[in-house]
C-alpha positions as CSV (number, residue, x, y, z in Angstrom):
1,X,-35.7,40.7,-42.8
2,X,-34.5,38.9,-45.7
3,X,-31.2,39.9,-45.1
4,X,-30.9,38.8,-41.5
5,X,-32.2,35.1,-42.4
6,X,-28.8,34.4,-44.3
7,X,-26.6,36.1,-42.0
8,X,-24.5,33.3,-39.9
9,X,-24.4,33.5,-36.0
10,X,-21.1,34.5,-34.6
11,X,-21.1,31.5,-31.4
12,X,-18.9,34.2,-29.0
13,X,-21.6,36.6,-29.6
14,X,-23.7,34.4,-27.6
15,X,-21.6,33.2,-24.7
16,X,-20.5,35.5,-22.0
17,X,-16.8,37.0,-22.1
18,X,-16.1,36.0,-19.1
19,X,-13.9,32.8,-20.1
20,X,-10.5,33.4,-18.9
21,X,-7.1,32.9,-21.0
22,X,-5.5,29.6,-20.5
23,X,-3.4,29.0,-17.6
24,X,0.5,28.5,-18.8
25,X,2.2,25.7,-17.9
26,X,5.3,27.2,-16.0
27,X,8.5,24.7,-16.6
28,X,10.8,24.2,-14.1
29,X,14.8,25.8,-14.6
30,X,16.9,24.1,-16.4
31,X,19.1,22.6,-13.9
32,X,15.8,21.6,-12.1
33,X,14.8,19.7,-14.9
34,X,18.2,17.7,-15.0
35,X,18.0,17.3,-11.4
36,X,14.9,15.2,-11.7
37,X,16.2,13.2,-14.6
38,X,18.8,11.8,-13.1
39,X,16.2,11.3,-10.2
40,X,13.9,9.8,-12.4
41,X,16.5,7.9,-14.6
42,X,18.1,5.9,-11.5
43,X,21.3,7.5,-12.5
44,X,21.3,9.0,-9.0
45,X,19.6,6.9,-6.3
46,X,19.0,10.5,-3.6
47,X,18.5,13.9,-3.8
48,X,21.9,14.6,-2.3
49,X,23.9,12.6,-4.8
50,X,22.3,14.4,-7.9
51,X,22.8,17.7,-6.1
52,X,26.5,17.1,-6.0
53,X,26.8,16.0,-9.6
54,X,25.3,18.8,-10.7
55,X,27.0,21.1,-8.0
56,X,23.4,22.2,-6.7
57,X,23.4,23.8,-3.2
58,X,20.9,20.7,-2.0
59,X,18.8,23.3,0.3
60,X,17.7,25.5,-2.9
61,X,16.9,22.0,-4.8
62,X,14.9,20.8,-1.6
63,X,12.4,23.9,-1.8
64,X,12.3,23.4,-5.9
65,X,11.6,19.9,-5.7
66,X,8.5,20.9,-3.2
67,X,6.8,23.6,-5.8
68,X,4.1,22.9,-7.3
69,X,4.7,23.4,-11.1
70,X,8.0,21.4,-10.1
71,X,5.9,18.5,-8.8
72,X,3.7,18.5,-11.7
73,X,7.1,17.9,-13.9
74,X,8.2,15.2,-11.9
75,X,4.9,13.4,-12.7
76,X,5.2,14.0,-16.2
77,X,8.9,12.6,-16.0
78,X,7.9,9.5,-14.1
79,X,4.8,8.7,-16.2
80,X,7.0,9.3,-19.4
81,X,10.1,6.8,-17.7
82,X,7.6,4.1,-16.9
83,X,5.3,4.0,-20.3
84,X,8.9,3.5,-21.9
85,X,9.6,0.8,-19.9
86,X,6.5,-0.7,-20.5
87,X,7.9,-2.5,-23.7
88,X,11.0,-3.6,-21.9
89,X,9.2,-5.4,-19.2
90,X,6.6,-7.5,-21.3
91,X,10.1,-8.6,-23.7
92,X,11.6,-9.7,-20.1
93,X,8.3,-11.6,-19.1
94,X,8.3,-13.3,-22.1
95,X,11.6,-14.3,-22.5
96,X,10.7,-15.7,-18.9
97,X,7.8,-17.5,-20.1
98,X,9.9,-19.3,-22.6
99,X,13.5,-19.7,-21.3
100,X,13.5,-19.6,-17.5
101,X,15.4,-22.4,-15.8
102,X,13.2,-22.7,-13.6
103,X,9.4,-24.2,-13.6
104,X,8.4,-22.3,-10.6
105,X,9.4,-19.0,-12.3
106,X,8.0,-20.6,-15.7
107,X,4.4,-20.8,-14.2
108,X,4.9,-17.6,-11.8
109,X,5.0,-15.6,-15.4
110,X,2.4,-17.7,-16.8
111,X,0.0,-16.7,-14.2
112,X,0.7,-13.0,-14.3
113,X,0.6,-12.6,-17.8
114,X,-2.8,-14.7,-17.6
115,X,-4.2,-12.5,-14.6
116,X,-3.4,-9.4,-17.4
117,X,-5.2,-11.1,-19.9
118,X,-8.4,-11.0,-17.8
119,X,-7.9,-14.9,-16.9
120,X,-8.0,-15.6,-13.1
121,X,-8.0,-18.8,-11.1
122,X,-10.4,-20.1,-8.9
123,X,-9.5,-18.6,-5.4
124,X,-9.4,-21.5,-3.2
125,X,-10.9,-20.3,-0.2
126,X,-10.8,-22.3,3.5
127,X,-13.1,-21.1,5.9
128,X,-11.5,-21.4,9.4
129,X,-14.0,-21.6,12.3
130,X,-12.9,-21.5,15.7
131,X,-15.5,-21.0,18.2
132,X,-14.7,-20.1,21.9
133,X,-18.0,-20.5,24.0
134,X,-17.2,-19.5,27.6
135,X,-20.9,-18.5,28.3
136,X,-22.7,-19.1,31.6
137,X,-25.7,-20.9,30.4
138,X,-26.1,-22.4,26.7
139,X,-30.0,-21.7,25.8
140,X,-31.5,-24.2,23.2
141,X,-33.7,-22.7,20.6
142,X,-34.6,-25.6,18.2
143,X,-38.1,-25.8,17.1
144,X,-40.7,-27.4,19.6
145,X,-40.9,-30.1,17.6
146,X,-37.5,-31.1,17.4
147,X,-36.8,-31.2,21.4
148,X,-38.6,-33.0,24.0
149,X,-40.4,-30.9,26.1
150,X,-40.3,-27.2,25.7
151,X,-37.2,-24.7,25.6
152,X,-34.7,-26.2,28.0
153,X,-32.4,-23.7,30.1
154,X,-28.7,-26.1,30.4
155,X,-25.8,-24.8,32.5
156,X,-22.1,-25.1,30.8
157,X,-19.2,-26.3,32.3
158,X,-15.8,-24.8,31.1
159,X,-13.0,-27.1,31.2
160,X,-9.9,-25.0,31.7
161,X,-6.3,-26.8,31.4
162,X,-3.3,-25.6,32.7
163,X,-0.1,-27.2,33.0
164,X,-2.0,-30.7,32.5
165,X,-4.6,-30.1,35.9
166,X,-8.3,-29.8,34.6
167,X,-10.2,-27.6,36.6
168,X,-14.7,-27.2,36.4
């Protein structure tokens, strides 16, 4: 028994084989790939034009671009394009901040890069009421105490004008 007490565990032993091997990632071709760089890049603003640049026949790209390992690359690719840019963009906004001509732009940028930073301004909220009462009969339900004598049953008039006639 001795011998079993300083024997390490083997952790596989233990869990089930029925884990499966690792799925692989299957790449688009090659000419697939540069199609949806220049898609991704802006180099070429439709599927047609990069098609033609690359002398693609633009039905075959058309049923590439819809599989699914070929939509999991153009993800990749436009996650990748705009994390790159992300560097870019904050120079441009702060190059704004500082040297735009114009005020309006000046504060525009300052209150973006403030709403980033977690700082947000009062929201200035107007409450609008507009209240159409066309009923029949207007019943009054303030406390006893506060009208004469009991609840009081008062017929509306509606007031309609039309091309300046009034009419009850």
């Amino acid at each position: 028994m001795s011998g079993l007490a300083n024997t390490p565990i083997n952790p596989t032993a233990i869990q089930p084989q029925t884990q499966q091997k690792p799925v692989k990632s299957r790449l688009p071709t090659k000419r697939i790939r540069q199609l949806v760089g220049l898609l991704v890049s802006g180099e070429c603003k439709t599927q047609t034009a990069a098609c033609e640049r690359l002398k693609l026949d633009r039905s075959y790209a058309c049923k590439q671009l819809r599989q699914p390992h070929v939509l999991a690359y153009i993800e990749q690719q436009t996650r990748v394009a705009l994390t790159q840019s992300q560097a870019p963009a904050a120079a441009t906004m702060l190059r704004l901040l500082d040297q735009a001509q114009s005020e309006h732009v000046q504060k525009d940028v300052a209150i973006h890069l403030l709403s980033i930073a977690g700082h947000k301004p009062a929201a200035n909220t107007q409450v609008s009421v507009s209240v159409d009462v066309r009923a029949g009969y207007v019943l009054d339900l303030r406390e006893p105490g506060e009208r004469g004598s009991g609840a009081q049953l008062t017929h509306a008039q509606t007031v309609i004008v039309d091309n300046g006639e009034k009419s009850t």
